[in-house]
N, C-alpha and C positions, 0 to 999 in steps of 0.2 A: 515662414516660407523660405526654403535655398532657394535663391535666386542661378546659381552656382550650377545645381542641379539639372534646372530649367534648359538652361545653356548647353549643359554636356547631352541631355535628351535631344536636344534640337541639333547635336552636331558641332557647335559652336564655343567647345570647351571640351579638352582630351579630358579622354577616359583616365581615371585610375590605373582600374584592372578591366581585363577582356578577357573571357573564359570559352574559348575558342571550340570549335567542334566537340561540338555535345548534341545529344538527342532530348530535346523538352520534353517533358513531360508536363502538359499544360494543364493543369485539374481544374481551369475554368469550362475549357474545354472539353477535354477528354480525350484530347489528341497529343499524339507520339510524331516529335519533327526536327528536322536537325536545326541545329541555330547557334547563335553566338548569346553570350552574356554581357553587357556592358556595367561597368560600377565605378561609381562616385561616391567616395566618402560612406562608405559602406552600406550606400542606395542603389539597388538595382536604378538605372536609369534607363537602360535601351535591353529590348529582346527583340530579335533579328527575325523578320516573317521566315517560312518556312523555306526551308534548301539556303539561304545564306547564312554560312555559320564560320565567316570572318568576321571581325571588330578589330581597328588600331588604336592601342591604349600603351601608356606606361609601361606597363608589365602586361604578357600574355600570358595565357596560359593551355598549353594544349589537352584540351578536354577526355583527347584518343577515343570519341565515337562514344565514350559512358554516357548511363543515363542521367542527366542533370533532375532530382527533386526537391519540393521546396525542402527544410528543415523539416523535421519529424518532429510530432507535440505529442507529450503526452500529458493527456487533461488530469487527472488522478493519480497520485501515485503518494506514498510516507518516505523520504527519504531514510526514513530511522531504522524502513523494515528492512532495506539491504544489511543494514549491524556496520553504515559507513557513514564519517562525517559528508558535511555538502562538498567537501574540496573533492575530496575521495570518490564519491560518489559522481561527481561532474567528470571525475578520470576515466572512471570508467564508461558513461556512456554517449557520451562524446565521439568516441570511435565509432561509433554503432548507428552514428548517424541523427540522434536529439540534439535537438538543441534550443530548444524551451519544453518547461516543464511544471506541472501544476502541482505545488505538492502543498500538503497536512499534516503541520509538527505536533496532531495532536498526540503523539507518542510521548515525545519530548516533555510536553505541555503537562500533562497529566504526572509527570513525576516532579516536574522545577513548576509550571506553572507560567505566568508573563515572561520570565528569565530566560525562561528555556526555550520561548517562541522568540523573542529578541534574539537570544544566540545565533540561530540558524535565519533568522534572516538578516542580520549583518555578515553570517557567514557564506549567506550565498550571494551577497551585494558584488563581493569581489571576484568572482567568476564568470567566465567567458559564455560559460553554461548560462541561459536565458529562464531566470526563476521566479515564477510568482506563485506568491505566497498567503493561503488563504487562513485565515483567525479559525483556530478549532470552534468549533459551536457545539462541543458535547464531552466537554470536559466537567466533570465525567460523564461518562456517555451515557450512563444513563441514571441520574441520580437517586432515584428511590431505593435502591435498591444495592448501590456499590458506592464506597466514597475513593477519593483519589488524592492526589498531591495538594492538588491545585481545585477549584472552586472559576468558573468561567460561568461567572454571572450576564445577564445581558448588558450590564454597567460596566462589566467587564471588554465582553466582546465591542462596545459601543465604545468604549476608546482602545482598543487593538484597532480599528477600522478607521482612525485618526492617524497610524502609524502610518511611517513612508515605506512602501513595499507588502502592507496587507490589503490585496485586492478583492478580497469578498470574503465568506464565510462560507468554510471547507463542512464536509459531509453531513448532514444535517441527520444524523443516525439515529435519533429518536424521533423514527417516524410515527412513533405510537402518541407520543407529547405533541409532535404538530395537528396530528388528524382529529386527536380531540382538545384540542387546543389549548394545552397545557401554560400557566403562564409564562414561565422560563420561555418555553420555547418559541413562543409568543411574539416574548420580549425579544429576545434573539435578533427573530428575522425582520421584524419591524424595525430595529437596529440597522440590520442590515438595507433593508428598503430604505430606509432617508439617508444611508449613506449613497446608496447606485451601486451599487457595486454585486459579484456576479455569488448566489447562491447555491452552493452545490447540493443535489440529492444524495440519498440512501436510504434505499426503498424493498427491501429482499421480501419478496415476495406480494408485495401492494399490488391491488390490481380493484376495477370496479368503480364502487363508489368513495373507497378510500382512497384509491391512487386519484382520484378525481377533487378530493379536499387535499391532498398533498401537495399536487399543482397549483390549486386555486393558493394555497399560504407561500409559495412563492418558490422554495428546491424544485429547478425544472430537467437534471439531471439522475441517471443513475447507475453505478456497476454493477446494480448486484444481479443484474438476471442471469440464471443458471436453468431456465427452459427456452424451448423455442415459442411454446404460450405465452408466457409471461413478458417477452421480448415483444413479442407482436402488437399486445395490449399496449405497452409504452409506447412501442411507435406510433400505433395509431391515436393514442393521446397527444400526441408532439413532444413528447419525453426526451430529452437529448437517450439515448442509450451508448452508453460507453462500456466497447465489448472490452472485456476484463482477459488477460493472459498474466496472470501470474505465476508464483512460483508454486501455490497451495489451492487456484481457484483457475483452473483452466476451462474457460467458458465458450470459448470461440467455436466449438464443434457443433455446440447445440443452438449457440444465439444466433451464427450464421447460417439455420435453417429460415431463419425468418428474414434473411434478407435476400437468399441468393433466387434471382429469378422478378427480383422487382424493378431493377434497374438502380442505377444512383438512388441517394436516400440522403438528405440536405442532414437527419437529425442523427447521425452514427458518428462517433468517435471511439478514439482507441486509448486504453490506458492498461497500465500494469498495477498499479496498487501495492501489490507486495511483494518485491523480488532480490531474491539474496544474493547478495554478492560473489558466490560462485556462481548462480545465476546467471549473471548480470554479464561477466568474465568469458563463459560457454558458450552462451547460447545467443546473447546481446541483448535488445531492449524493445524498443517499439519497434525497429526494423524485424525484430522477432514475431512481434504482433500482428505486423503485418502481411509475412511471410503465410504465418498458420490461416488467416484470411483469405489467400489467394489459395493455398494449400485445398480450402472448404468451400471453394467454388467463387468465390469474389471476387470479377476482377481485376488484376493487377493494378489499374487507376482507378478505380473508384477506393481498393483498401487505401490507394499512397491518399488521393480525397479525405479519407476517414480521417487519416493522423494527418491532415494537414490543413487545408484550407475549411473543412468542416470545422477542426478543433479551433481554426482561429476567431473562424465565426462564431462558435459558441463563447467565445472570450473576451468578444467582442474589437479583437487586434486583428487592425485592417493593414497591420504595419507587416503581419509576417504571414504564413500558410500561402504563397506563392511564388512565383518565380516572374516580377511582374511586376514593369514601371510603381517608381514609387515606394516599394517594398525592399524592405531590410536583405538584403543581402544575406541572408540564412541559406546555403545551397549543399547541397550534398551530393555526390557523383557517383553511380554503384555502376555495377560490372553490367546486373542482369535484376531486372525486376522481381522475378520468381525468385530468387536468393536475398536480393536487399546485401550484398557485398559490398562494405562501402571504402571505395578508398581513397577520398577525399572528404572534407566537411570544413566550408566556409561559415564562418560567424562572421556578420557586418561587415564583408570580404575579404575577412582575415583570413589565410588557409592556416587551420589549426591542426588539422589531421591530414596527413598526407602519406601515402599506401598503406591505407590502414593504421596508421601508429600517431598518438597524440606528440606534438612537438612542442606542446608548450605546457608548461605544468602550472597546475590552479593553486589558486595562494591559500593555505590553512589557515584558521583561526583557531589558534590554540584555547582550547576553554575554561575558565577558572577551577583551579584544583577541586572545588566544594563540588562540582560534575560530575567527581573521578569518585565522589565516596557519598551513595544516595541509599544504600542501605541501612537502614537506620530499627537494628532490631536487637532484644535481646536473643539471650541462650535457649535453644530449643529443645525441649526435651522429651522422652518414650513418653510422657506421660500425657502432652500438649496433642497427641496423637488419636487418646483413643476416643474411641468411637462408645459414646454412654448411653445408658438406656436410664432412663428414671424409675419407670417399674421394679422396683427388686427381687418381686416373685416373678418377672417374666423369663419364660422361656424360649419365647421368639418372636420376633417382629416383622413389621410389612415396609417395606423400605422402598425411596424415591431413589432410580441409580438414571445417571447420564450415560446415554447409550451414544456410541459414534458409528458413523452409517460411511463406509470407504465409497463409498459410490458418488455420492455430492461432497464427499472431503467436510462431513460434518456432524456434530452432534446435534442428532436431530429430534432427540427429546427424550422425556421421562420413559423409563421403565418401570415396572412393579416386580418386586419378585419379593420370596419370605426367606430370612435366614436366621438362623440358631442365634438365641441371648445365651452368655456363658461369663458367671462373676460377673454379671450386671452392663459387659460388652456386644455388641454385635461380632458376627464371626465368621467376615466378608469371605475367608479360605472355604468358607463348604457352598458356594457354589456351585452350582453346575449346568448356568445356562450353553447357550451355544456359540455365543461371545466369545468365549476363554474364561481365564480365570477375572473376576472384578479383582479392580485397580482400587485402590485409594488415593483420594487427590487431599491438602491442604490449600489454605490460602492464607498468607499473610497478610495485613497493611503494613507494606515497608517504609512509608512514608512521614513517619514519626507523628502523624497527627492522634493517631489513637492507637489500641492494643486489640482491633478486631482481629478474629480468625475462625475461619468458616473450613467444615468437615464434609466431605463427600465420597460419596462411590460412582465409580466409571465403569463402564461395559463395552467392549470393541475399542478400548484405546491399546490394547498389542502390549501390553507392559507384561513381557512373562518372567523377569528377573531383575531384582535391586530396584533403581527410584532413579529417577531424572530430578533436578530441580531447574527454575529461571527465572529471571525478573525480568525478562518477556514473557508477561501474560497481557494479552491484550482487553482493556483499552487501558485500565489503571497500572497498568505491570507492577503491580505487588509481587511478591516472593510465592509461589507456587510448586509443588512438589506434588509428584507424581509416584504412586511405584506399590510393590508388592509387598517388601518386606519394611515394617514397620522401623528395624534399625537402619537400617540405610536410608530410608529417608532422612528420617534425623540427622543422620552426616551427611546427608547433600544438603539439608537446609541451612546446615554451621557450616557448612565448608562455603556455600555461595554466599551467603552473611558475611564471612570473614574477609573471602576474596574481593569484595565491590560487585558485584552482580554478574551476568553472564548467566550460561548455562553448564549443568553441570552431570556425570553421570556416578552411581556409584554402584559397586555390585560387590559382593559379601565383603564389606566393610572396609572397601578398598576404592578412591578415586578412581573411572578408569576413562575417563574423558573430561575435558574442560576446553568451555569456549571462553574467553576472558569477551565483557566487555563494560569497560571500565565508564563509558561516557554514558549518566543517567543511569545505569544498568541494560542498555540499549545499544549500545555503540563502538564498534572499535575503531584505535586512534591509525590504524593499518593504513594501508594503500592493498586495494583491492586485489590485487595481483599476489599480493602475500598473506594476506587473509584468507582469501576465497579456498586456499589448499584447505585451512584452518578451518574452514565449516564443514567442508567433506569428508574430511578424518570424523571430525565428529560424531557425522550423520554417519557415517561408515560402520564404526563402534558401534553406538544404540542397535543401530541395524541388524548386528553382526549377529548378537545375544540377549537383548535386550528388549527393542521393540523393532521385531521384524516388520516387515512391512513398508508401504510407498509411505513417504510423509511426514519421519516420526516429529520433526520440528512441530511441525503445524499442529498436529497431535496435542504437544506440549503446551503450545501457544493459544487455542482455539477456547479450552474448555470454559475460560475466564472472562468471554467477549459478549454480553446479556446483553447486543442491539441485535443478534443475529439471530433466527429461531434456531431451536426452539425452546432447550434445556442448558444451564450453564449454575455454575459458579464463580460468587465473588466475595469480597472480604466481607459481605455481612450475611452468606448464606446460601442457599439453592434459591435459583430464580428460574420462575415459568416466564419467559421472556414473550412470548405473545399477551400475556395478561402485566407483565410490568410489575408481576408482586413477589415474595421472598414466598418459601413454600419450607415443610420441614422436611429433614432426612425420614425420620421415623413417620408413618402415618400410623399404624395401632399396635400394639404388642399384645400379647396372648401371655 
């Protein structure tokens, strides 16, 4: 207990700071009131009843009539998918008004393993940016079926949760292993239950009697709803629903059908999950989130509620999500609600951003060179490509193709179609469904434990010329390649091998985009501002001639992630991800 504190609440001990003419925005309440801020040692101590909005302290500060909110949370998020370290990453959304944030190195995790989840959270220890950090619990996410870097046992996860700064166990994405109560996963959260600590869901599409064993094993959150059904069902479950705006999964349109018109809602929070650091730079962050919120009929204070005092409470931190004796000093100053313009952001009553612009820059942690170089593959070659039939007399087969649906931003399951055997290969070029032309996708394990590699065909991923490759494939990011023509692939897959990972384009035997990202194959060592051009050339390019279309990253990144329905590949094969089992390309040939 500050005794210190106590004193300055009562009057009896000058203020710090006093953050003078401001309009509250009270989210205990729900009321909009002018007032004053008092701070101690980066403690809100005094907030002024309503119409007085003087306070004499140390330092003033004139508020000019903004709206005072608490800090912005976001519950969910990978720091890894912006492609920015944590320093980096905390540059950028800082301005924008965060200032704690939930995030899942299990991007990281799954290429280094323990190493990689230590990195980043000694690297966010030292930032201003407010970070907790939760133990992946599905490394690999989903192990029957895909192997990865790393191996996150429950022996594992059960001392990551001994660590200083892991506060629960992050997305709990093999909801198929909880529901039927797989032991891994088992072990996991019973791990986690005798630790205390806060369990996060991912549930895409659960509903019934399953989302009902889901809850009962203990994940009591989840991002994935993409209906306004399926939103409804969790809430009335008591499901945290954490409406999702990211860069690849923009959900707010349909999820806020289920809430607007109900009044406040104790169980909504806001997160972003996946967003790219041009992103990030554009458009901003959770202040973004909660914009498109108010945008879809929400409130103005009840979205700032969502990202704030809601998320705190689901965090169980009663230290911040307010503006309000007692509580951290987290304060954010915006022009206008509807916009979320921010031009101030106090951390523990530091002003760190002031008209918009960060003034004080986050300390990096440079990461051991072994980081910089995680590709670990030999020479690829035409031949590692084709596509075989065992039959020698056939002349054509019935084939399993991953079809992508632009409408939910996903591949939403198997196709069946037949195509020509020729010299004992498949002969994906004589298609002709309504898709476009089928893609070819690879899969490598880049991660030097074995020499898996898994062959596939895609339908609606927009690849009309040359090959994409990248070591973002989500959740193991192996080395993955995409594309049409069977020699460019091949030179995308040596050229990203050679280079350290990143993404890569190539089109009649020529380079014709490269995004470098040397960290893990995951990450650039950039400062956001000069990267963020770096992704939009990219996506520019692909775009241009290549894979037309909204999305093409996601595209790239999607096909490889078997926790999400309903069709996918990974380095040990095609997976029917609602059944959890590997399935063959070929089902009968003629």
């Amino acid at each position: 207990m500050n005794r210190k504190l106590i004193a300055a609440a009562r009057g009896d001990h000058p203020l710090d700071l006093a953050i003078n003419n401001i309009r509250l925005v009270n989210v205990f309440t729900g009321e909009i009131y002018p007032a004053a801020i008092g701070i101690v040692d980066g403690t809100v101590v005094h907030v002024t009843a309503p119409g007085e909005t003087e306070l004499e302290a140390v330092q003033t500060i004139d508020g000019q009539g903004k709206f005072a909110v608490p800090g912005l949370i976001d519950t969910h998020l990978h720091i890894e998918s912006s492609m920015l370290t944590p320093a980096h990453y905390a540059e950028a959304v800082l301005p924008h008004g965060t200032t704690l944030i939930v995030t899942d190195p299990h991007e990281i995790g799954n290429v280094l393993g323990e190493e990689g989840v230590r990195y980043m959270v000694e690297a966010s220890k030292v930032l201003d940016l407010r970070v907790m950090t939760l133990a992946p619990s599905c490394v690999p996410s989903a192990p029957s079926v895909e192997t990865a870097g790393a191996d996150f046992t429950p022996e594992v996860i059960e001392r990551m949760l001994t660590w200083d700064g892991i506060d629960g166990v992050a997305e709990v994405m093999n909801y198929h292993g909880v529901i039927h109560e797989d032991p891994r996963m088992m072990g996991i959260l019973e791990a986690n239950e005798r630790a205390g600590k806060i369990p996060q869901g991912h549930a895409p599409t659960v509903v019934g009697r399953e989302l009902s064993a889901y809850l009962v094993a203990g994940p009591d959150s989840d991002h994935e709803c993409r209906t306004m059904e399926e939103a409804i069902a969790k809430l009335r479950a008591g499901m945290i629903v954490d409406i999702r705006e990211s860069s690849f999964s923009l959900n707010m349109a349909e999820v806020a059908k289920a809430i607007v018109g109900k009044g406040y809602l104790p169980n909504v929070t806001l997160c972003t999950d996946d967003v790219l650091a041009s992103d990030l730079v554009e458009r901003g962050h959770i202040n973004h989130v909660v914009v498109r919120a108010i945008e879809e009929g929400i409130p103005a204070v009840d979205a700032i509620r969502y990202a704030t005092l809601n998320a705190a409470n689901r965090l169980n931190r009663k230290d911040v999500g307010a503006i309000a004796p007692g509580r951290l000093a987290d304060i954010v100053l915006v022009d206008a609600l509807e916009t979320m313009n921010v031009s101030d952001v106090f951390i523990g009553g530091e002003n760190i951003v002031k008209e918009g612009k960060l003034i004080k820059r986050q300390q990096h942690v440079q990461p051991p060179q072994e980081y910089l170089q995680t590709v670990h593959l030999p020479e690829i070659h035409a031949e590692d490509l084709r596509l075989e039939v065992e039959d020698a007399n056939a002349t054509e087969a019935r084939v399993r193709v991953i079809e992508y649906d632009f409408a939910p931003g996903l591949p939403t399951g198997f196709i069946e179609t037949v195509l020509p055997v020729k010299d004992g290969q498949l002969v994906p070029e004589a298609y002709e469904g309504h898709k476009g032309p089928l893609n070819r996708v690879a899969v490598w394990h880049r991660h030097g434990l074995n020499n898996n590699k898994a062959l596939g065909l895609l339908a609606g991923f927009g690849i009309i010329e040359g090959a994409v490759a990248t070591t973002v494939a989500h959740d193991s990011h192996h080395l993955a390649v995409l594309g049409v023509h069977t020699d460019d692939m091949v030179m995308a897959a040596n050229e990203l091998r050679k280079r350290h990972g990143g993404m890569i384009a190539v089109k009649n035997g020529e380079v014709v985009a490269f995004l470098p990202l040397p960290l893990a194959g995951l990450m650039s060592l950039e400062e956001a501002d000069t990267f963020a051009p770096k992704i939009k050339e990219f996506i520019d390019t692909i775009q241009g001639g290549m894979m037309p279309g909204k999305n093409p990253i996601h595209r790239m990144i999607v096909a490889t992630l078997p926790v999400i329905p309903a069709a996918k590949i990974t380095d040990l094969g095609l997976v029917d991800v609602n059944k959890q089992e590997l399935v063959p390309l070929i089902i009968e040939t003629k």
